[in-house]
C-alpha positions as CSV (number, residue, x, y, z in Angstrom):
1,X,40.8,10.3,-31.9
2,X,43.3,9.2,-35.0
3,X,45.5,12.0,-33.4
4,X,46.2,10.7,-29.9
5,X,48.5,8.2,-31.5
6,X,51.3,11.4,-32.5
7,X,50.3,13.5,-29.9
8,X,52.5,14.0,-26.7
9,X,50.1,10.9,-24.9
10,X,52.8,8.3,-26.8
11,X,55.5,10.8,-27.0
12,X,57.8,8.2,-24.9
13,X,57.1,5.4,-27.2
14,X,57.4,7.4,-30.6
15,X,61.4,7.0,-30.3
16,X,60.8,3.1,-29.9
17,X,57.8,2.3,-32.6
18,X,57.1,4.6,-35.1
19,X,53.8,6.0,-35.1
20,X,53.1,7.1,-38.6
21,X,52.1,4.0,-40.2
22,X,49.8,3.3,-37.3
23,X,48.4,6.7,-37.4
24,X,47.9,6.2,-41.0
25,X,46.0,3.1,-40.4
26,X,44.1,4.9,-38.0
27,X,43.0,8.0,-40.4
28,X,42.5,4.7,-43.2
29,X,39.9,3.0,-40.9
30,X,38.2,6.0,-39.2
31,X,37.4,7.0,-43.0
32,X,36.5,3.9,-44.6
33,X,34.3,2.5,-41.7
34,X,33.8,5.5,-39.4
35,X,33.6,3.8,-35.5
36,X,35.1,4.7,-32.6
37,X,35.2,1.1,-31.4
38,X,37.6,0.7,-34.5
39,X,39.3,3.6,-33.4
40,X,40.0,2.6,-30.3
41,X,41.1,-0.9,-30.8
42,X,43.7,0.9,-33.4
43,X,45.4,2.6,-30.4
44,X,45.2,-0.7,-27.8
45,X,47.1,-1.7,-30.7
46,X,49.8,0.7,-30.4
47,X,50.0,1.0,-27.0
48,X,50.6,-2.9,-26.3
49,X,53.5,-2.3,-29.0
50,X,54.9,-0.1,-27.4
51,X,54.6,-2.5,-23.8
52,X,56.2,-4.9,-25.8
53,X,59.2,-2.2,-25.6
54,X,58.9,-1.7,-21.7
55,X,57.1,1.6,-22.4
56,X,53.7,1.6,-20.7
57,X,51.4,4.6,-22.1
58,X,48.2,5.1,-20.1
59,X,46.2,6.4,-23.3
60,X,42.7,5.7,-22.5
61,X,42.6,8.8,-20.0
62,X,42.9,11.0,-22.5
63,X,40.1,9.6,-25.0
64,X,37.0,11.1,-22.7
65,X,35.7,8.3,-21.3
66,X,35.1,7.4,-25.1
67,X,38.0,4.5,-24.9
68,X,37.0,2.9,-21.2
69,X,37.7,-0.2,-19.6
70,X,35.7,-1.8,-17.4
71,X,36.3,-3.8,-14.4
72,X,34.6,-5.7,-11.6
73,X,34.3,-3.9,-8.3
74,X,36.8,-5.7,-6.4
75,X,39.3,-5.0,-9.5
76,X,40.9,-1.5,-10.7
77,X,42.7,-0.8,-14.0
78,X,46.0,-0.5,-14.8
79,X,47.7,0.8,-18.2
80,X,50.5,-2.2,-17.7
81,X,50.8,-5.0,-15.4
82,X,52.1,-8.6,-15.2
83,X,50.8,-10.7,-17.8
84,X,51.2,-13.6,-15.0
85,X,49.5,-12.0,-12.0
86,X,51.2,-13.3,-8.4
87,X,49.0,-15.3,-6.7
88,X,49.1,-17.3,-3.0
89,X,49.6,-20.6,-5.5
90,X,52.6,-19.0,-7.4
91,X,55.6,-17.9,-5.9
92,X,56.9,-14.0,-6.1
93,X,58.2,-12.9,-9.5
94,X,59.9,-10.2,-10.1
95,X,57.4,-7.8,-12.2
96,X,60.0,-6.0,-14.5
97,X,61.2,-9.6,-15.8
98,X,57.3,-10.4,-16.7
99,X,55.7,-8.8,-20.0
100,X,53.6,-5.9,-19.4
101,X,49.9,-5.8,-20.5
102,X,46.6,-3.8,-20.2
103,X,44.1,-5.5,-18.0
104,X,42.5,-5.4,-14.3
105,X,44.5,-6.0,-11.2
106,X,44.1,-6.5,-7.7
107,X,44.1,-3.1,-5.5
108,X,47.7,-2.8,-4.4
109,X,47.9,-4.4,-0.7
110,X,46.0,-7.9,-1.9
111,X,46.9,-10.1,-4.9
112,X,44.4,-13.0,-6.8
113,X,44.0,-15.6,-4.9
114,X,44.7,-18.6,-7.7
115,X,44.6,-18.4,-11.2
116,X,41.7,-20.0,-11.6
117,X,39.4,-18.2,-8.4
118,X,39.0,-14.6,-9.0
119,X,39.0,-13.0,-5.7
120,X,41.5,-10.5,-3.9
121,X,42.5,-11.4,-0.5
122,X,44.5,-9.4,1.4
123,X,46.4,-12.6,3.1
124,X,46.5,-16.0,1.5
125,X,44.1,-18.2,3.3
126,X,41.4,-20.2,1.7
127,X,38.4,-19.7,-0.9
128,X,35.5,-21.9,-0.6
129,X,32.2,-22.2,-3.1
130,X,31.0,-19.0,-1.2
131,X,33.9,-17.2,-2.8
132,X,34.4,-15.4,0.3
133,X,38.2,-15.3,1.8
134,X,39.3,-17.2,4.7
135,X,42.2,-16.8,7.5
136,X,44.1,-20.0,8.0
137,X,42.4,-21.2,11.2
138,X,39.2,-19.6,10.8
139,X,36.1,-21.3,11.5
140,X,32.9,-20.9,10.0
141,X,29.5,-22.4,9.2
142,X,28.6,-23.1,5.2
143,X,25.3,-25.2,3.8
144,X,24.9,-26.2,7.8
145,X,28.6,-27.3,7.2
146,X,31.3,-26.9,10.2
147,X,34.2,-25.7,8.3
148,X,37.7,-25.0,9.1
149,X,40.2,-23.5,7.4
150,X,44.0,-25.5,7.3
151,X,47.6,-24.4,6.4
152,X,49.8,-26.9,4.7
153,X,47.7,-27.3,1.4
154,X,44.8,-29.1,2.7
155,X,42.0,-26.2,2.0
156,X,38.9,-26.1,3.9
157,X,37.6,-29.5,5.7
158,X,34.1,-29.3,7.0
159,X,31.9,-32.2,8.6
160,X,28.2,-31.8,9.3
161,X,26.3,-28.8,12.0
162,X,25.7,-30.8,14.9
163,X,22.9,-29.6,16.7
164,X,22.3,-29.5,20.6
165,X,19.9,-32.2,22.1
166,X,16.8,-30.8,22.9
167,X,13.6,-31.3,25.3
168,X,10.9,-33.1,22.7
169,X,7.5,-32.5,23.4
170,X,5.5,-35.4,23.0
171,X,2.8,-34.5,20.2
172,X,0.3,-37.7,20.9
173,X,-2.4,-36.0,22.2
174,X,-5.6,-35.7,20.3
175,X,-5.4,-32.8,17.5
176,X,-1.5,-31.7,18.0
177,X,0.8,-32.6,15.4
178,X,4.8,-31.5,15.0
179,X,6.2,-28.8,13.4
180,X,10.1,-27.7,12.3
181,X,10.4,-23.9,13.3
182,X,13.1,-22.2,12.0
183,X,15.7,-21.0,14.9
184,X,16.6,-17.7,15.3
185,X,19.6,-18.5,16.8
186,X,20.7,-21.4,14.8
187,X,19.1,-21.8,10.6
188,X,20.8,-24.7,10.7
189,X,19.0,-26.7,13.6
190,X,15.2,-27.0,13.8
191,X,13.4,-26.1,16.4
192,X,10.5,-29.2,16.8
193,X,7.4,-28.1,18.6
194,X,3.9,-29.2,19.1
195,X,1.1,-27.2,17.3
196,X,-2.8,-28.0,18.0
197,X,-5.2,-28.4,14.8
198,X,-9.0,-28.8,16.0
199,X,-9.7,-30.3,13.1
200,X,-7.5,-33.2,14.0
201,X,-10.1,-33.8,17.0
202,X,-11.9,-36.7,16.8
203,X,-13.9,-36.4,20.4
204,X,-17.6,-35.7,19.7
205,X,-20.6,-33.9,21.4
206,X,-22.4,-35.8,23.8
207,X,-26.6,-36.2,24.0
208,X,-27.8,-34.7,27.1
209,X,-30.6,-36.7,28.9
210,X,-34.1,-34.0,29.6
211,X,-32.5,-31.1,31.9
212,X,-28.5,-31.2,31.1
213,X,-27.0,-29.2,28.8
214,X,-24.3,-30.0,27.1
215,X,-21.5,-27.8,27.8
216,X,-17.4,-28.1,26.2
217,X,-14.5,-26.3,27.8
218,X,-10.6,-27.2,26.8
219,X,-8.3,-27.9,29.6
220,X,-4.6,-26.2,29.5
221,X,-2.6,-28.8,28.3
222,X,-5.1,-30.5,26.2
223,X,-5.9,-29.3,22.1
224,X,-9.4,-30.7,22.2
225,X,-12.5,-29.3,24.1
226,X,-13.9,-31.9,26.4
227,X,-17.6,-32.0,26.4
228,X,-19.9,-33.0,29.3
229,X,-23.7,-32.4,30.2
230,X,-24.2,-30.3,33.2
231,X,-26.3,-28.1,34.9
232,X,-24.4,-24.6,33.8
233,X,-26.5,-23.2,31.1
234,X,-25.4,-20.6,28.3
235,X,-27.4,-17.1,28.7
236,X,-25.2,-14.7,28.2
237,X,-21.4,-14.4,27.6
238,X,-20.9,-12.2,30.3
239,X,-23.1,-14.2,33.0
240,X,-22.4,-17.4,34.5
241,X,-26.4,-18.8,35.0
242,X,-26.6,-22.6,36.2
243,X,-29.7,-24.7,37.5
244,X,-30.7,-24.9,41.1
245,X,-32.1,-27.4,42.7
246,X,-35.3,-24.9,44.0
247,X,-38.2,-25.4,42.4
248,X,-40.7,-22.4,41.1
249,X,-43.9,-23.1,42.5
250,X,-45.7,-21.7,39.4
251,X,-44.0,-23.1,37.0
252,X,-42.8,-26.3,38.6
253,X,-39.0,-25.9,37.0
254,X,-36.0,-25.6,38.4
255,X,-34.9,-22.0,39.1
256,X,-32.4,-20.8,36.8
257,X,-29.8,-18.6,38.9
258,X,-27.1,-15.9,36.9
259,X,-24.5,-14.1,38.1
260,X,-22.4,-11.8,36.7
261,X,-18.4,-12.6,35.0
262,X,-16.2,-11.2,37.6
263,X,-13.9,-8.4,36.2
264,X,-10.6,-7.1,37.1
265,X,-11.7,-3.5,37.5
266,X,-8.0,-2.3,38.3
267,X,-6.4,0.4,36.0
268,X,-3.2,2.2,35.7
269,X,-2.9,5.7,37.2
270,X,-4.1,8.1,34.4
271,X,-6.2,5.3,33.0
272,X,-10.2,4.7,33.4
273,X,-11.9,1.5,33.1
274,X,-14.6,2.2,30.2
275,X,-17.5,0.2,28.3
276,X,-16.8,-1.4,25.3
277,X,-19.2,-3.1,23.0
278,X,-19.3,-6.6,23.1
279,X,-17.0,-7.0,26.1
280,X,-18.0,-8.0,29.3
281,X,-15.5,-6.0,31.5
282,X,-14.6,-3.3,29.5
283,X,-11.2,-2.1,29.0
284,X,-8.9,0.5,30.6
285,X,-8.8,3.8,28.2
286,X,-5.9,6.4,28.7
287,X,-8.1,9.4,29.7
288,X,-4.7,11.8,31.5
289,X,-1.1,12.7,30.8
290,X,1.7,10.6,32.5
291,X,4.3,13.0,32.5
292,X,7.7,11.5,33.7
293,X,8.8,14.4,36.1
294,X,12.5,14.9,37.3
295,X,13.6,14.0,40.6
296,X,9.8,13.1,41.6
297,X,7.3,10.3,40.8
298,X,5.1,10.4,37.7
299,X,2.6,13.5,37.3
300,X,-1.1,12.8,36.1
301,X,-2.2,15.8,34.6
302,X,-5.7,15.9,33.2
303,X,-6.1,17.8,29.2
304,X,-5.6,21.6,29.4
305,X,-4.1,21.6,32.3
306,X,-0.6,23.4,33.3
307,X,1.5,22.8,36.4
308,X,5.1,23.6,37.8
309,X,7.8,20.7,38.4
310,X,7.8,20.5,42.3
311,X,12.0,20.5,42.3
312,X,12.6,23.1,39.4
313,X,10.1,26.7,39.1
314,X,11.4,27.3,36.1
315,X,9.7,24.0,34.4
316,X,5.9,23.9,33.4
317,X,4.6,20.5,32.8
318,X,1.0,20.9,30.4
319,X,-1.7,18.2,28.8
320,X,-3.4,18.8,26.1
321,X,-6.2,16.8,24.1
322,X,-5.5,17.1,19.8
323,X,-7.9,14.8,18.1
324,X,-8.6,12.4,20.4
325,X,-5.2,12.4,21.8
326,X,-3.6,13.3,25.0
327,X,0.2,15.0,23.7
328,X,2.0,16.0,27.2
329,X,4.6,18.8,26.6
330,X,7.8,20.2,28.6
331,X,8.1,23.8,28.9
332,X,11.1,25.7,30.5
333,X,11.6,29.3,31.1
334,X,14.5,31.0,30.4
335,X,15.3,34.4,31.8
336,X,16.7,37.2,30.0
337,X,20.5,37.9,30.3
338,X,21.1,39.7,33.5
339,X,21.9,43.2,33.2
340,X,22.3,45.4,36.3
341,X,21.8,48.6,34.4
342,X,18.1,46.8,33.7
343,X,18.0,46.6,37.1
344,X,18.9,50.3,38.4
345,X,15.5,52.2,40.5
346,X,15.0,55.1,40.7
347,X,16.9,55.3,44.1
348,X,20.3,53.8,42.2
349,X,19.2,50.5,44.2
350,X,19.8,47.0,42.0
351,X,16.4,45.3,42.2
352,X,15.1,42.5,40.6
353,X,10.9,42.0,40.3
354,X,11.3,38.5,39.5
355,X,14.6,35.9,38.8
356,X,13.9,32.2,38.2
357,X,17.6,31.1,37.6
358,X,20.9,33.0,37.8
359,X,22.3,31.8,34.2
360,X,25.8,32.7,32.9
361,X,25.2,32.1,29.2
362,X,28.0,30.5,27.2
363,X,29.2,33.5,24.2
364,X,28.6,32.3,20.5
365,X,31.6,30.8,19.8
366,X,32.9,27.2,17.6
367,X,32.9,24.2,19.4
368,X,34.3,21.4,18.1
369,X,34.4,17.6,18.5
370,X,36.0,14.8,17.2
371,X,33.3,11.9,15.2
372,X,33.6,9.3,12.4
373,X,32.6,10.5,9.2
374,X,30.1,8.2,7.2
375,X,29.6,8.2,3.2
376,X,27.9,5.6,1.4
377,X,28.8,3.3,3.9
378,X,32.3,4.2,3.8
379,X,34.0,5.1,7.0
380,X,36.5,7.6,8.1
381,X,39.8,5.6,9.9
382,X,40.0,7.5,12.7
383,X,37.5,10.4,14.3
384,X,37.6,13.7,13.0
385,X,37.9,17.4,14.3
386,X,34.7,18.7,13.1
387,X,33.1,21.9,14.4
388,X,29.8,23.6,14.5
389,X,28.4,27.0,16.3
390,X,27.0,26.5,19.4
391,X,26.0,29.8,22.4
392,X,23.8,32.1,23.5
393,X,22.6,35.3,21.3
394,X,20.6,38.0,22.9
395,X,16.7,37.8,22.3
396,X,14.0,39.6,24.2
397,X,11.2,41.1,24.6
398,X,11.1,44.5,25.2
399,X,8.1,46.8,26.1
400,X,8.3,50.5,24.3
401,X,6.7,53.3,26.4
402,X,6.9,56.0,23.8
403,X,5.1,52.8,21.2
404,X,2.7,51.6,23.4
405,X,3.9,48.0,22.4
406,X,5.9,45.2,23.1
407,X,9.5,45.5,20.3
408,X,11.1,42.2,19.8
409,X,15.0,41.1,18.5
410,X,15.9,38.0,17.8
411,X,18.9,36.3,16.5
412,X,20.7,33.1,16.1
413,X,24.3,31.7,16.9
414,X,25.3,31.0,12.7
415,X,28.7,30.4,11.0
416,X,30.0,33.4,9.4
417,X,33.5,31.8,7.9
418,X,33.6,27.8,6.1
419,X,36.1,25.9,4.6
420,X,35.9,22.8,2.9
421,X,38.2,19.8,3.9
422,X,39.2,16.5,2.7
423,X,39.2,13.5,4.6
424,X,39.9,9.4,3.5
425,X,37.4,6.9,3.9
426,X,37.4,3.5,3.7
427,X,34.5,1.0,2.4
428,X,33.9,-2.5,2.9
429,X,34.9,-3.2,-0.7
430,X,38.4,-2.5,0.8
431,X,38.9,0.7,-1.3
432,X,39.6,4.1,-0.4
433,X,37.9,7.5,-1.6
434,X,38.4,10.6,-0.7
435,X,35.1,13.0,0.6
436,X,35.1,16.8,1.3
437,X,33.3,18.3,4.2
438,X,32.1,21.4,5.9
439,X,34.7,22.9,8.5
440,X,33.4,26.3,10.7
441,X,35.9,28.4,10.5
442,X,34.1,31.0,12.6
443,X,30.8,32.0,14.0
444,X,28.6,35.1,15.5
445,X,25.0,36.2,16.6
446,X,23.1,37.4,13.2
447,X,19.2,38.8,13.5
448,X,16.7,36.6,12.3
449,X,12.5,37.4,12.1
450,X,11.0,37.1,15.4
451,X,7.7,34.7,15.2
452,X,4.4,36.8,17.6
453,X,2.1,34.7,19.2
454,X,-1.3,35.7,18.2
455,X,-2.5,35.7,21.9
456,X,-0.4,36.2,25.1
457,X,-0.8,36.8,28.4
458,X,1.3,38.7,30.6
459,X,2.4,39.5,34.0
460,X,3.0,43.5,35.3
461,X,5.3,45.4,34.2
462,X,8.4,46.3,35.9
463,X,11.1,48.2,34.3
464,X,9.9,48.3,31.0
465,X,10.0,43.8,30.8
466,X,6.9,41.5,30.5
467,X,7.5,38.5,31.3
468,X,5.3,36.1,28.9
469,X,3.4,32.6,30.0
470,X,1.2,30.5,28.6
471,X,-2.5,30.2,29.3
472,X,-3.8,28.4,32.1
473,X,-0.4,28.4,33.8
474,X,-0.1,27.5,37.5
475,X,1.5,28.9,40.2
């Protein structure tokens, strides 16, 4: 790289400072102790010379990336800038009176905050610990600190997070104890709240005299069960069996009587109470579709079964059961593109066999729209004309007398003509980089490959159509 010191890189600094005996140093060091790190230091040599001079040479972009210099994120390089940077401490300098050196600067639009604090701010403010930028008169929260911002040299003043008064449960019931949960809403301010440990209990069972039971239960607002000796007796969790007072005459006890754990037997519609295993009451178990209809209350539909919206014909509503799962699906038809020559009998008479909806299909054409652009979480400045194809193309079904079969076309509204553009985003960083996107110039209906059911099922013929429905389907 000896040669970028004579090339035409420095050619405005060659009438100032001679190059050869640098150059000569150059070709000296590269050959006695080949390095490029020597190398390069030989030219940062020469071109702060020639800065000296008030001739700035921007050389490392011609070394290949071999000569970079890197800077922090919030920092860009420059060939030559004030060797005393402005700052919101010092007053403004005029930057042709200051020397000019190589280094990293502040994006143009913000200047160093002090000497001393590395960071850019875009208007002089303040800089706490966080290193984060402040407006004069801003207020914020820092280590549960209420901080403030201040013209007039005083910096940030902060005093401690005060916290709102709240209700305090009393925790001095047996087996609860406090605990500091974090607040969602506020880090800063605990909440306090009562949890209950049963460990913590110190009550203890009670003996039973000959025919109690002992029996525990734990009232709402208590943490401790409470234990007395009664005449309810445990025979199974889903019966509730106590002691009567009649007597069985062959056995002389007490007769024991059970009844059953009352259940809320109520389900949803489309839901059906079932057993489970080691419940008492069951549970409710989706066993039909709930399809959310338009114009009209909820439709239950039960698995393989079809049915038409009651407000639109030309909308089948179907449930189906996959793998143990009930998948409800949405089905509209659309009719072919009205022709009247499709339409002509033999009298010359326009008839139609069967019309669901009189559509006027929109053309292919562009349609655009106007959007932020996104990249890397950079952000466009203002929303975009971007455009995209959007229309109807002709596909059909058509059924071939001289075949004996049904001849499909299919195609799809495509772009046939794209441009790139360029558009400026801007980051959080505070930097700007330009991205390229995809603009539609034009578009048009091109075939595509028809997909063929395996199985279908249609209805008469009339004029050469079928028109093609699922399974199953209701009418």
């Amino acid at each position: 790289m000896t040669y970028v010191s004579i090339s035409s890189v420095f050619e405005k600094c060659h009438a100032v400072v001679n190059p050869d005996r640098f150059y000569a140093a150059c070709v000296f060091d590269s050959c006695a102790l080949p390095s490029l790190d020597l190398e390069c230091s030989s030219l940062q040599i020469y071109a702060a010379i020639c800065a000296d001079q008030n001739v700035c040479i921007d050389w490392r972009s011609h070394t290949n990336g071999v000569c970079s210099y890197e800077c922090p994120k919030h920092k860009e390089y420059r060939a030559c800038g004030p060797s005393k940077q402005i700052t919101c401490k010092s007053s403004q300098q005029n930057e042709t009176a200051v020397k000019q050196v190589e280094g990293c600067f502040c994006p143009n639009g913000t200047m160093l905050y002090d000497s001393g604090v590395d960071v850019c701010v875009n208007t002089c403010g303040c800089v706490g610990l966080d290193m984060i930028p402040r407006e004069f008169g801003e207020r914020f929260t820092a280590d549960c600190q209420d901080c403030i911002c201040l013209e007039g040299g005083n910096g940030i003043v902060c005093e401690p997070h005060k916290c709102p008064s709240q209700n305090k449960q009393s925790c001095n019931g047996n087996g609860f104890y406090e605990v500091n949960e974090v607040n969602p809403e506020d880090s800063c301010c605990p909440i306090v709240t009562c949890k209950c440990n049963t460990s913590l209990c110190t009550t203890e069972s009670p003996k039973c005299t000959l025919g109690f039971e002992v029996y525990s239960y734990i009232p709402s607002d208590q943490c401790c069960p409470v234990y007395e000796c009664g005449k309810y007796l445990f025979v199974d969790k889903c019966q509730n069996c106590f002691c009567t007072n009649e007597v069985n005459v062959s056995t002389q006890l007490n007769v024991i009587s059970c009844e059953h754990v009352p259940c809320d037997t109520y389900c949803e519609p489309g839901y059906e109470r079932q057993s489970v295993e080691g419940e008492c009451c069951g549970k409710c178990v989706q066993t039909k579709c709930i399809i959310h209809a338009s114009q009209s209350s909820n439709l239950i539909l039960s698995p393989g079964e079809f049915v038409k919206d009651p407000y639109d014909n030309c909308t089948i509503y179907s449930c189906t059961r996959l793998q143990n799962q009930l998948i409800s699906s949405t089905s509209e038809i659309t009719c072919p593109a009205f022709s009247a020559e499709s339409c002509k009998s033999v009298s010359g008479k326009l008839t139609l066999y069967l019309m669901y909806k009189l559509v006027h299909p929109t053309p292919c054409s562009v349609r655009e729209r106007e959007d932020f652009i996104v990249y890397k979480n950079c952000r466009s400045v203002e929303r975009v004309v971007m455009t995209e194809c959007e229309g109807t193309c002709g596909t059909f079904s058509l059924y071939s007398v001289e075949a004996n079969s049904l001849e499909h076309s299919c195609s799809c509204c495509r772009e046939t003509k794209t441009s790139t553009r360029e558009v400026e985003l801007k980051c959080p960083s505070g930097r700007s980089i330009q991205h390229k996107y995809v603009y539609v110039e034009s578009c048009s209906c091109q075939d595509t490959h028809c997909n063929i059911p395996q199985s279908i099922d249609v209805f008469p013929k009339y004029l050469g159509y079928f028109f093609i429905a699922p399974k199953k389907m209701k009418y």
